[in-house]
N, C-alpha and C positions, 0 to 999 in steps of 0.2 A: 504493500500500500504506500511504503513511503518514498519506492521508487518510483511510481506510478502516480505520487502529485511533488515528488520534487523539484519539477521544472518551472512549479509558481512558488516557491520558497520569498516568506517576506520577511526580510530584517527589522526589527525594533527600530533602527537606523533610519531607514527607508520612511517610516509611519513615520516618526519624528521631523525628521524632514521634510516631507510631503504637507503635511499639515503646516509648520513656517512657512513654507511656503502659500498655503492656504494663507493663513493670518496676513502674510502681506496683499494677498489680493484684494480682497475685504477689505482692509486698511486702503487699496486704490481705489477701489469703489464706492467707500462710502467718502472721499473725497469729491467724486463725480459726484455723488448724491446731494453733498453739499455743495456742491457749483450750480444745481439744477433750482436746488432750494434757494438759493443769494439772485437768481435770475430771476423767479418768480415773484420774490419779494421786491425790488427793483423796478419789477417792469407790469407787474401784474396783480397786484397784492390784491385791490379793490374787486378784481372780477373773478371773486371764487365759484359762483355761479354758473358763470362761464366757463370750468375749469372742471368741471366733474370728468368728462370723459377723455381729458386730455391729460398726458404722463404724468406732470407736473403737477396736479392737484394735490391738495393735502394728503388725502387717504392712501392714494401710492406712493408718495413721499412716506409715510408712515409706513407702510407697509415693507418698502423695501430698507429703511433704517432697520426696521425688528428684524428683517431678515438677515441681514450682516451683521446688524450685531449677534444674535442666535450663532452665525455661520462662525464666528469669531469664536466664540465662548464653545461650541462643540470640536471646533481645532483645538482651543487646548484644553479639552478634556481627551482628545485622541492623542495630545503627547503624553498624559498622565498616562492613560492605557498602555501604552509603548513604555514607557519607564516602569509602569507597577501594573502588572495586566493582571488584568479580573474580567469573570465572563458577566458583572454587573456594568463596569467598565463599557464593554465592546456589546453591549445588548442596547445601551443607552446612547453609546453613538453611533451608531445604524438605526437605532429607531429616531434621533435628532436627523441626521441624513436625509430617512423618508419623510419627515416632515416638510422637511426645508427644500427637498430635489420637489413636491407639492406647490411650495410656494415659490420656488422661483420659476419653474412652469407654466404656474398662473399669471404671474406678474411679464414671460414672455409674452404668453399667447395672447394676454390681452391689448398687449402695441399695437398690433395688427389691423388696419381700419380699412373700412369702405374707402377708399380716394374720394371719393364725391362725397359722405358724411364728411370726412376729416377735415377737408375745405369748405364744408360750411361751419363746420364749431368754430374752427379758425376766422375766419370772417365776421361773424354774430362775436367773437372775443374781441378781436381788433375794432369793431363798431361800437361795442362797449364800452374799452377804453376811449375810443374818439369824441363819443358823447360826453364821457368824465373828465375832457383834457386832459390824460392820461399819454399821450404818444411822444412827448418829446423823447424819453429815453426810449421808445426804439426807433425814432426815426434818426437819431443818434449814431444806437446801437448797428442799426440794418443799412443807412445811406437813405433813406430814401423818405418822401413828402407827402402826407397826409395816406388816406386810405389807396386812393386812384390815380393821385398827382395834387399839383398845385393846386387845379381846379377845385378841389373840397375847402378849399380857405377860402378860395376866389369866392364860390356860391355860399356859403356861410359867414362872410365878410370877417374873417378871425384871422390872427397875425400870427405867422407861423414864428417857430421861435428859432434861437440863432444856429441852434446843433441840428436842426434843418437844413436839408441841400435843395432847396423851394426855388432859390436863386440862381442855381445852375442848370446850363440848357439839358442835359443830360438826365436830371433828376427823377426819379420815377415812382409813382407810389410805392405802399407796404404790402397793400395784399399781397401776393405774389413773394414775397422775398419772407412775409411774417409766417405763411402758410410751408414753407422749406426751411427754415427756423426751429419751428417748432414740430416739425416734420424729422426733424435730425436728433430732436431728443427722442422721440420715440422709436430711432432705430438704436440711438445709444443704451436707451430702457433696455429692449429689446437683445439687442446683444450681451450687456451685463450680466442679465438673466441668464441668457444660454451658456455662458461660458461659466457661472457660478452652479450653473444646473450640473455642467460636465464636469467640472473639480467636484464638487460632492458626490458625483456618482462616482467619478475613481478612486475619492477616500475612502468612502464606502466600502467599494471590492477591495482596496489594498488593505485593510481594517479585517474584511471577514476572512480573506488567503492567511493573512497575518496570526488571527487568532485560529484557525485551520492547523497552521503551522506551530505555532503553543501545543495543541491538543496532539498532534500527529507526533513531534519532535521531544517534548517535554513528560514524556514520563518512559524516561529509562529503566526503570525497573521491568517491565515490560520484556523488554529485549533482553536483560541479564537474566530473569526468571527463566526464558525461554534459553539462554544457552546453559544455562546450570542443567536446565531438564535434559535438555540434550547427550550432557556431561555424565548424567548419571550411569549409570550399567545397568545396562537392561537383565533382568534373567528370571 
């Protein structure tokens, strides 16, 4: 048997490892998480309303903090395992795993929009904000002047402000540039999820080979019993 699974042999090492490295991911992520957060506050803060079915709303923000941080705190409880292994231990990070390989699943699948939905929340958000005088920091942020152009000041008689390009011939609304903006968070959503989906499902299996390997490797007695028997004189 133990020639027959020693070609997935997992060192305490490896787990140990494997997992820092985990921890530093998480640690890059919930970076991104808080740059996604500092942007919505920014630029958006007023129109939560506006915000439910897009990345950036609170409840995915919240959601994917729990989840990192979770994913953090279950990495170091798999270098504990690896240092001091218990089958309480490796029972409890595989079952943290299937929770969390759950929710970041969830939190991919649901980036994914209609194109034509997504371009109208985006647009009823940007009209929002334009209603609340709200657009100077992303007409700032994105280059560009009012909802459609200049004309939205021109027809509402309102004075664009200086971090506006209202004055250059080139200048061109936000729709269009606010809808691939916020379009780029939701692949970054999107992605983060899948690649923290696939680190946890590898912890996962290098965890259960691991503790595999405990059980297969670690009880020598076993094998000296069976050569004593061997030993003895038959008659």
């Amino acid at each position: 048997m133990v020639r027959l699974l020693s070609w997935c042999l997992i060192s305490s090492m490896l787990v140990i490892e494997y997992n820092v490295i985990l921890l530093a991911v998480n640690f890059v992520l919930m970076l991104v998480l808080i740059g996604h957060v500092d942007v919505k506050q920014h630029t958006m803060d007023n129109s939560k309303m506006y915000l439910s079915s897009l990345g950036i709303n609170d409840l995915t923000c919240v959601l994917r903090g729990f989840c990192l941080c979770c994913c953090m705190l279950n990495a170091v409880l798999g270098i504990f395992a690896a240092k001091y292994p218990s089958i309480l231990k490796c029972a409890s990070y595989v079952l943290c795993c299937l929770i969390l390989l759950f929710y970041a699943a969830c939190i991919a699948g649901s980036r994914f929009h209609d194109e034509a939905n997504y371009r109208y929340q985006t647009a009823m958000l940007l009209q929002n904000l334009w209603s609340l005088s709200r657009t100077d920091d992303i007409e700032e942020l994105l280059d560009c002047c009012g909802k459609n152009g200049v004309i939205d000041y021109r027809l509402t008689n309102r004075t664009w402000s200086k971090t506006a390009c209202c004055e250059l011939p080139d200048c061109t609304g936000c729709e269009e540039k606010f809808y691939k903006y916020l379009y780029k968070f939701e692949q970054e959503i999107a992605r983060d999820n899948i690649i923290l989906f696939v680190l946890l499902l590898v912890g996962m299996l290098i965890m259960i080979f691991y503790y595999k390997d405990v059980k297969v490797m670690g009880d020598p007695y076993e094998s000296e019993s069976s050569s004593s028997d061997a030993d003895e004189p038959t008659g």
